[in-house]
C-alpha positions in Angstrom: 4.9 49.2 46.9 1.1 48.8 46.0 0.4 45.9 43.5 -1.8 46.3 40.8 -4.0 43.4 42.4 -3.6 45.1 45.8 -5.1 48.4 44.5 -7.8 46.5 42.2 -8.7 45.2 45.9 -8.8 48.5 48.1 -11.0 50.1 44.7 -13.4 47.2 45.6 -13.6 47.7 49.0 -14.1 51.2 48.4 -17.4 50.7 46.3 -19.4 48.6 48.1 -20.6 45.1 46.3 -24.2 46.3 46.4 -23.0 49.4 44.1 -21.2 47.2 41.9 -23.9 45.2 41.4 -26.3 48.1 40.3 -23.4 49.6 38.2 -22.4 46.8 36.7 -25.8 45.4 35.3 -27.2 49.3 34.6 -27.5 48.4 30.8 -29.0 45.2 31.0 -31.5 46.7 33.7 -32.5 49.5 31.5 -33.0 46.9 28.3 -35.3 45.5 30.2 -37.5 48.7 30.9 -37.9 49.2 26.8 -40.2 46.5 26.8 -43.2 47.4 24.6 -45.5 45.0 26.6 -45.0 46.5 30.0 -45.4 50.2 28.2 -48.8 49.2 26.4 -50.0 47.6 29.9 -49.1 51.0 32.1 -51.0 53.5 28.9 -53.8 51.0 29.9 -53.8 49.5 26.0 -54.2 46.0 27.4 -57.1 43.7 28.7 -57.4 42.4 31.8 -56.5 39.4 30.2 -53.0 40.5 28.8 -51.8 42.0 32.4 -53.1 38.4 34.0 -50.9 36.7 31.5 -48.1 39.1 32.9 -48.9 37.4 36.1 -49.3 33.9 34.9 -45.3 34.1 33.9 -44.0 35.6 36.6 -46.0 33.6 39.2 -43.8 30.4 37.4 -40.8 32.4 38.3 -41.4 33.1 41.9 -42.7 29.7 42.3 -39.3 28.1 41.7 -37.6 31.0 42.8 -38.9 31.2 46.6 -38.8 26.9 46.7 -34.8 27.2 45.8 -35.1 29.7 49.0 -36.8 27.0 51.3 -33.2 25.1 50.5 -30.7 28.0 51.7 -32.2 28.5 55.6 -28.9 27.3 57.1 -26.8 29.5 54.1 -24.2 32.3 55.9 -24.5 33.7 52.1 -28.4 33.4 51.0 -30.2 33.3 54.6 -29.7 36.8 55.5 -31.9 37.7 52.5 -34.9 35.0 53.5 -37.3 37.4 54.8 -41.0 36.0 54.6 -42.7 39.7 54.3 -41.0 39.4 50.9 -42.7 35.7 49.0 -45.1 36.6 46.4 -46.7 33.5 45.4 -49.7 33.9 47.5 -49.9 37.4 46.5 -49.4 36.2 42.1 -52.0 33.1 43.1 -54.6 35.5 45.0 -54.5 38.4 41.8 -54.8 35.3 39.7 -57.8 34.7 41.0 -59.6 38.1 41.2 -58.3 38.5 37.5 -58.7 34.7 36.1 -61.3 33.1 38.8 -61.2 29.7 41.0 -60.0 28.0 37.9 -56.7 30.4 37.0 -54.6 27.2 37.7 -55.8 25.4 34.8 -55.0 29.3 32.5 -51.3 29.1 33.5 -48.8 27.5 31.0 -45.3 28.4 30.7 -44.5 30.0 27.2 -40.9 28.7 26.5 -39.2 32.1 27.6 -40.3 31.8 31.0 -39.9 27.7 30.8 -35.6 28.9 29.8 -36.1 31.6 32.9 -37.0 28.8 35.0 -35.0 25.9 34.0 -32.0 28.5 34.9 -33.2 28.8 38.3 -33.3 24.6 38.5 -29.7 25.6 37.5 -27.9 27.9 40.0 -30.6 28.7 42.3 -31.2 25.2 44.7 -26.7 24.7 44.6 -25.2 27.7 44.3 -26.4 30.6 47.2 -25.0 33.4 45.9 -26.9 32.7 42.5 -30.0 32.4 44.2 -29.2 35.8 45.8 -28.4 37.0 42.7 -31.6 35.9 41.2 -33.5 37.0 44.7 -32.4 40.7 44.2 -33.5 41.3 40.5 -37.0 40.5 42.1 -37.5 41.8 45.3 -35.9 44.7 44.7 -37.0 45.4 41.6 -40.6 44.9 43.3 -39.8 47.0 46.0 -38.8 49.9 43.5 -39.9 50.2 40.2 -42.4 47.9 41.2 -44.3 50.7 43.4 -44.2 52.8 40.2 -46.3 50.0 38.0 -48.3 49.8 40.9 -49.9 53.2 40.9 -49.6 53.7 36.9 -52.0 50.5 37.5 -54.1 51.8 39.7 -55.0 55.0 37.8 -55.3 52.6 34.1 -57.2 49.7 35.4 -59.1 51.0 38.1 -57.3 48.2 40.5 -57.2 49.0 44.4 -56.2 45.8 46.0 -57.8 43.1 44.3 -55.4 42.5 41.2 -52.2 44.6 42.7 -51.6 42.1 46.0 -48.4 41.6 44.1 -47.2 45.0 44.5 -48.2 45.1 48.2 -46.1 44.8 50.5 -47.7 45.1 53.7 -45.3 43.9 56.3 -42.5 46.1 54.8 -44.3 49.8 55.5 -41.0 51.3 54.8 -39.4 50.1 51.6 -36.6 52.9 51.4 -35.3 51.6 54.9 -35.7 48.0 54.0 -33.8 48.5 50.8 -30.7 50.1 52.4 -30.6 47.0 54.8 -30.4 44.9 52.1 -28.0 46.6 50.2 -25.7 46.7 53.4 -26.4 42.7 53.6 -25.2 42.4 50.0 -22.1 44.7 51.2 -21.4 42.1 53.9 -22.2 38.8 51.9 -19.1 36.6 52.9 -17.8 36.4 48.9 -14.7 36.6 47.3 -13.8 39.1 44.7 -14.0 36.4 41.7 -17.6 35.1 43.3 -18.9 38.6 43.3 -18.3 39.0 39.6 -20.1 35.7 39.1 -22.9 37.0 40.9 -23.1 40.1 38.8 -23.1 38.4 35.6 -25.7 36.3 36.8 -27.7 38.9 37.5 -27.4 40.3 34.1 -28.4 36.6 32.7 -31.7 37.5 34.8 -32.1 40.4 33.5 -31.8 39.0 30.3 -34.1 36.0 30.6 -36.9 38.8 32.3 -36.1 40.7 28.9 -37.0 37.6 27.0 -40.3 36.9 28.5 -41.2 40.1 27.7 -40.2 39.9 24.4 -42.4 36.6 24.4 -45.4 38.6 25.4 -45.3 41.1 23.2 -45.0 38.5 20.0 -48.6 37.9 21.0 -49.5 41.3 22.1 -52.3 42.2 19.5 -54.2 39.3 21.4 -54.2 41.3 24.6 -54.9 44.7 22.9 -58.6 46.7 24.2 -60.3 46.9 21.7 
């Protein structure tokens, strides 16, 4: 006779982790995509200024995000995910510059949403690999997808090209779609127990969360980053 546990198991195995993943966070995911400051930046509303802040916060985030990946090169959980085609911080610095000039360093300082969103990476991301996977794919694949949308809705408000999208550019990785679907098969694979995969999917929807706050920080100060 089948056990409740046993069945619980073989429905697991049936949907793959990477589904579970996508299905499981789905709400949080789509939160996030209400935010009024992303919406007024893609209807071309804001300055130059307001999308550079944009950048300012998430270049913080992959800063500490892809050093907590320079500690997991010898992980059987997080170093099938390390792919270099993928960092973004020389991408965020180099649109930094374009938008902000040599000086954009001395613009950047962490508003205290994006200070919780990193300090949570100082958290689970450096000891724990399958947080830092968790935290890796709310990213990279977000950047991979939707981020190819903001791209072009950039492109055709701002005027941008290159110069000021190197963060949506993904040169190395000419086919996303294929690149995606190896992922997902690596998350499929990822050597974790049932109990550590649910772990990994609430942490994910913590991301999701903390990405929803900085947001929401940016769009207290939104009328400062409104064209006039």
């Amino acid at each position: 006779m089948t056990t409740l546990n046993e069945a619980d198991a073989a429905d697991r195995r049936a949907v793959g982790f990477a589904e579970r993943i996508k299905t499981g966070t789905d709400a949080a995911h789509r939160e996030t995509e209400q935010s009024r400051f992303v919406g007024a930046l893609l209807a071309g509303e804001l300055t130059s200024d307001g999308y550079a802040e944009l950048l300012a916060q998430t270049y913080l985030v992959y800063r500490e995000l892809e050093d907590a990946g320079r500690t997991h090169t010898g992980s059987p959980v997080a170093s099938p995910f390390l792919h270099d085609e993928l960092l973004r911080v020389p991408s965020l610095e180099a649109d930094l510059e374009f938008l902000r000039g040599p000086s954009w360093r001395e613009t950047v300082s962490a508003l205290p949403a994006t200070t919780r969103y990193v300090e949570r990476l100082r958290e689970v991301a450096y000891e724990w690999p399958a947080g830092f996977v968790a935290h890796h794919y709310i990213r990279y694949m977000g950047d991979l997808s939707g981020g190819q949308i903001i791209r072009r809705m950039l492109e055709r408000a701002y005027g941008y090209t290159t110069d000021g999208l190197q963060f949506y550019i993904f040169d190395e990785i000419p086919k996303p779609k294929v690149f995606k679907d190896t992922y997902r098969a690596k998350l499929d694979a990822a050597p974790l127990s049932p109990e550590d995969q649910q772990r990994v999917i609430d942490e994910v929807n913590l991301a999701y969360r903390l990405n929803g706050d900085l947001f929401a920080a940016l769009e207290a100060d939104i009328d400062r980053y409104l064209a006039r």
